[in-house]
N, C-alpha and C positions, 0 to 999 in steps of 0.2 A: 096702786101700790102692789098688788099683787106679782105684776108682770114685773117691775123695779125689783121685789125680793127675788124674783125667778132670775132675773139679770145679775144681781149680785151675789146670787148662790151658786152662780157660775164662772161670774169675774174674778171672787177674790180666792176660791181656793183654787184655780187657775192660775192668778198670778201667784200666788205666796208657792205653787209647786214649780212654778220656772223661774223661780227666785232662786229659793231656798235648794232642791237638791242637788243642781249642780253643784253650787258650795258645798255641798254634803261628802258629795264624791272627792272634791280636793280635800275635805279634810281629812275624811277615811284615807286618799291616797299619802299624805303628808306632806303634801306641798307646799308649798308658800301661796298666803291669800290675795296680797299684795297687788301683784300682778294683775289678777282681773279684775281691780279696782283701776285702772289706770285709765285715765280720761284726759284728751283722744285718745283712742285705740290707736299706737304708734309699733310697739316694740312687740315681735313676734317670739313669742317665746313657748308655743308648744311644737313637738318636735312631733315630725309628720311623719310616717312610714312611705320608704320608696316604694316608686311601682312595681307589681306583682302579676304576671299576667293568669297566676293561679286565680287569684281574688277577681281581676278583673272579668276571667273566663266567669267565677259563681254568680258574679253581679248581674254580667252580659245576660248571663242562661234564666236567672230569676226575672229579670224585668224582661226580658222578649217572653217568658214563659208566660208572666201576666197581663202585658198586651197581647198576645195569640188570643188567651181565653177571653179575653175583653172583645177582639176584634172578631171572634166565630161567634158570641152571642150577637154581636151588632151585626153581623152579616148575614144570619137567622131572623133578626128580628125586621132586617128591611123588604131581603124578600119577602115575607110575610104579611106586609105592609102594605096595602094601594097607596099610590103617590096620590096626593094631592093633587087638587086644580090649582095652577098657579095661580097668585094673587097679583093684581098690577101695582107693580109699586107707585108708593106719593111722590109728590115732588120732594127735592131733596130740599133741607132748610137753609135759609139763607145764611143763617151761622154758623152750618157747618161748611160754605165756601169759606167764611173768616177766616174759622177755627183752622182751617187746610192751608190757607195762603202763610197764616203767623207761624205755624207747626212748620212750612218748607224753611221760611226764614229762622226757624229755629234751627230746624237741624243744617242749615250752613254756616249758622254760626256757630255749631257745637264742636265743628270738625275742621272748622277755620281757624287761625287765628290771627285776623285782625289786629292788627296796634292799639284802633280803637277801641275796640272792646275788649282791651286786656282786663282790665280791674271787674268784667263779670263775666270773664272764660267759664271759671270755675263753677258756675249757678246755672247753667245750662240744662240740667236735668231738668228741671220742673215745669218752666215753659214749653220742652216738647210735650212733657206728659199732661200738660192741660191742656193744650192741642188735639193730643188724639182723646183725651175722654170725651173733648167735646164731640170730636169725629165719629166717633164711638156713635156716642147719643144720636148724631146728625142721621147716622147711618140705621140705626133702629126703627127712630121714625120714618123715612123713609120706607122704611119695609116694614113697619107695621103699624104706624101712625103712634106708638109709644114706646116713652124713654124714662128712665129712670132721671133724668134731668127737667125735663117738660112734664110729668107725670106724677113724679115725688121727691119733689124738692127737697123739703125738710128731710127726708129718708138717704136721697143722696148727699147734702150739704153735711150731713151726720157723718158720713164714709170718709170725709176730711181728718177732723182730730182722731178718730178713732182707730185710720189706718197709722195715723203717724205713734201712735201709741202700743198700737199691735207689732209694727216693723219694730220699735224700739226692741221690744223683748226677744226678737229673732237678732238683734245687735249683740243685745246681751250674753242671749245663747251661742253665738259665734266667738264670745271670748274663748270658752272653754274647747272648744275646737279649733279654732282660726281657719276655720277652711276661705274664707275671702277678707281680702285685707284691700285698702285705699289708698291712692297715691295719686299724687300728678296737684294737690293744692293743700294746707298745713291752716290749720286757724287756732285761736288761741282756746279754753275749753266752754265758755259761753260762745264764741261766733261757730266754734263745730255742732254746737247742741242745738241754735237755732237755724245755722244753713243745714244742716244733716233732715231737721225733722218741717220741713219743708217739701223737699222730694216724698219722705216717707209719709207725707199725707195723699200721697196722691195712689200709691200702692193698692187700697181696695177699693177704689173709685174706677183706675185703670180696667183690675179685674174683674168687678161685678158687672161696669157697663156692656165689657167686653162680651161676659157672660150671657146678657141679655138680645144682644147681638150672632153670638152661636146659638145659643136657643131659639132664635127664628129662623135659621138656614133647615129647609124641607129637605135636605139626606141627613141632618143630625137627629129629626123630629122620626125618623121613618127609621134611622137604627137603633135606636134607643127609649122609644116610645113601649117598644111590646118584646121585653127582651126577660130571656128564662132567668129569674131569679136565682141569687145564693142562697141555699136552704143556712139559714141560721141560728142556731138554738135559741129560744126565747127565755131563758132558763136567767132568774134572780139574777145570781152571782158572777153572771157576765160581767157587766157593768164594774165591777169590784177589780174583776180579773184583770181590764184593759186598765183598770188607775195601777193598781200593783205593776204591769208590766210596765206600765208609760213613765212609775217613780223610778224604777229600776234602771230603766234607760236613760234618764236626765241626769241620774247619781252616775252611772257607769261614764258617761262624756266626761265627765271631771277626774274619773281614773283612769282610762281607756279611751282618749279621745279619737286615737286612730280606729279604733276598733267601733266601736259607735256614734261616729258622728252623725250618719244617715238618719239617727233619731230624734235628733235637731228638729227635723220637718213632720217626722210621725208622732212625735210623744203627743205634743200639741193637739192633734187631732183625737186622737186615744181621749186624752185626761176631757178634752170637751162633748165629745161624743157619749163617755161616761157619762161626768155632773148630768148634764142631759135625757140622760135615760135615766138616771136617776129620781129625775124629776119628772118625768116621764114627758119629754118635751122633743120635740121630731130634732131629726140631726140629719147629715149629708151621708152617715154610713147607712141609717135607717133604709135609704131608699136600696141600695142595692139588697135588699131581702122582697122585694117590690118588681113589676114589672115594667114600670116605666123607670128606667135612670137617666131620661132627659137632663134632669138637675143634678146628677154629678156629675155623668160626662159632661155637658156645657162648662161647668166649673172646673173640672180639669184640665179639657179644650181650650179654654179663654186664657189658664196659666199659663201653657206652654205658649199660646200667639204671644201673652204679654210678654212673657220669657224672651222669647226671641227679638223681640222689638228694644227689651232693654241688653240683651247682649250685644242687640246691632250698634245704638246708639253708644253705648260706651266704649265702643272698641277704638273709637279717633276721639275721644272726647278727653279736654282735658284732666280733671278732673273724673277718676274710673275708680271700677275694683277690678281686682286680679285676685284668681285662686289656688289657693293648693291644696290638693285631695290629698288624702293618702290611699296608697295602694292604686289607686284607676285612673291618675292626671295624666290621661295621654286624648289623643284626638280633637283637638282644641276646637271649636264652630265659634269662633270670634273670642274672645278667652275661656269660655267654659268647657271642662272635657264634653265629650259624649256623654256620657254614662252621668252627668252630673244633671242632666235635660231632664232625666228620668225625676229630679226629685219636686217638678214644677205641678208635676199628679196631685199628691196629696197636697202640696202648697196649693192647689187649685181649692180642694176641698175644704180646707182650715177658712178660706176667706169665703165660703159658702155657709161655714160654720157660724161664721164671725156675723156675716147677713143674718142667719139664723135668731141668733143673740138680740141684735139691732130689731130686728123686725118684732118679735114680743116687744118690747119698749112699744113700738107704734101702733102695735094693733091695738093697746091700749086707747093711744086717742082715734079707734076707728078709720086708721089704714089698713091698709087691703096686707093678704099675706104673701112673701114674696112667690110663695108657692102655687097660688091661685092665681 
């Protein structure tokens, strides 16, 4: 019970603040509510600010400024480092040759299209991404004889509803913004709610396995094993600060969506990294006050591969999203801008966070932590 109240004191005022203050903001702004009740998500109706190459130039200089400093402590910390004796790798598993052969015929059918498979063009996401999780997995064991599939079943089969639950609320939060919208297949509001959240069960399965996968690669362990810390105040009212800034930012999307949508992907982290420390229970931010940040970077790492594998896939695939930034929608790597890659970082962390979460649950029945 203990670890279920520790879970629950983090899930419901979590979700009731990615409910609740968006609403907030539209109604402080005096808009119509209407709208972000509307189920499918069809009709664009928040107005996006054109490109800026002022804005664009601040955003460019912020994110390169915080990878530099990310990339001179990682390159401090390797040389620093004795490499390892390699290890020989396993054999690779027989279902991960499956898992590779069904995943090629997936993605031929996803960017085909067949007469025969017209009536399941549109479902094509989920069969590749059950493909590579498995691949994922194939590939871990291989290089370290464990996987979070062969390893911890129940812990992985958990990553299922839970992702499709978590993406939901990143659905939701995209109302008040619209920075990505979907096209290319129409269902009525039950066949979108259960084709919809089918893919989105597969979302942090993709990225944990993925994650466990970067974290065995010997230049990721050797830059980021023994790297200078963020000194960071351990001071009470921290924790306090990051929810006040995190409600600010969720309320502000509903009156200022141009101006704050990028909080979409940080508030989340904020408001759980808070409850958290609150309860005084480890988080994904914790570690970078530490000198090993193996376990963020690996989970920031694993978001942008995932990133990319879903920008690839979607880009010929019938059924896609397409996006509109405001201020920065220029430079497109298959429909995402540039500058939009950047927000696969912290996405990387929130579903480390989300592990985090999941993992109290199981060390109850005497699983291992995902951190050990």
């Amino acid at each position: 019970m203990p670890r279920i109240k520790t879970f629950l004191l983090t899930f419901i005022p979590l979700a009731m603040m990615l409910t609740a203050l968006p609403l907030v903001g539209v109604w402080l702004a005096g808009k119509p509510l209407d709208p972000f009740f509307e189920f499918p998500p069809q009709t664009r109706f928040v107005p996006h600010a054109p490109f800026s190459w002022t804005v664009f130039g601040f955003y460019a200089a912020l994110i390169a400024g915080s990878l530099s400093a990310l990339v001179h402590r990682a390159a401090r910390s390797y040389r620093a480092t004795p490499a390892r004796v390699p290890v020989r790798p396993l054999p690779f598993p027989w279902w991960g040759w499956v898992a590779g052969f069904f995943g090629a015929i997936a993605w031929v059918l996803a960017w085909t299209r067949l007469a025969w498979f017209a009536s399941f063009q549109p479902h094509t996401f989920t069969p590749l991404w059950l493909a590579y999780i498995a691949m994922v997995n194939a590939l871990c064991c291989r290089r370290t004889g464990r996987s979070l599939l062969t390893d911890r079943p129940r812990f992985f089969l958990s990553l299922f509803p839970a992702s499709a639950l978590f993406w939901w609320f990143f659905e939701y939060l995209n109302r008040f913004v619209q920075n990505w919208y979907y096209t290319g297949a129409y269902f009525s509001p039950w066949e979108y709610f259960w084709y919809a959240t089918l893919p989105f069960a597969t979302v942090l399965p993709a990225v944990l396995s993925t994650r466990e996968l970067v974290r065995s690669v010997a230049w990721v362990q050797r830059a980021f094993g023994r790297v200078q810390p963020i000194a960071v105040s351990d001071r009470p009212r921290r924790p306090w600060l990051w929810l006040v800034a995190a409600a600010g930012g969720l309320a502000a999307t509903g009156v200022w969506p141009s101006c704050f949508y990028s909080l979409v992907w940080v508030a989340p982290l904020l408001i759980m990294a808070a409850l958290r420390s609150l309860q005084r229970e480890s988080h994904p931010l914790q570690d970078l006050a530490r000198t090993d940040w193996t376990g963020p970077a690996s989970a920031m790492l694993a978001a942008l591969v995932c990133g990319f594998f879903w920008e690839m896939w979607n880009i010929f695939s019938l059924a896609q999203w397409r996006y509109s930034i405001p201020f920065v929608h220029r430079f497109e790597i298959f429909a995402m801008p540039l500058l939009g890659y950047a927000g696969y970082l912290p996405f990387g962390l929130e579903c480390a966070a989300i592990a985090d979460l999941l993992e109290g649950v199981f060390r109850k029945e005497g699983m291992p932590s995902e951190k050990e």
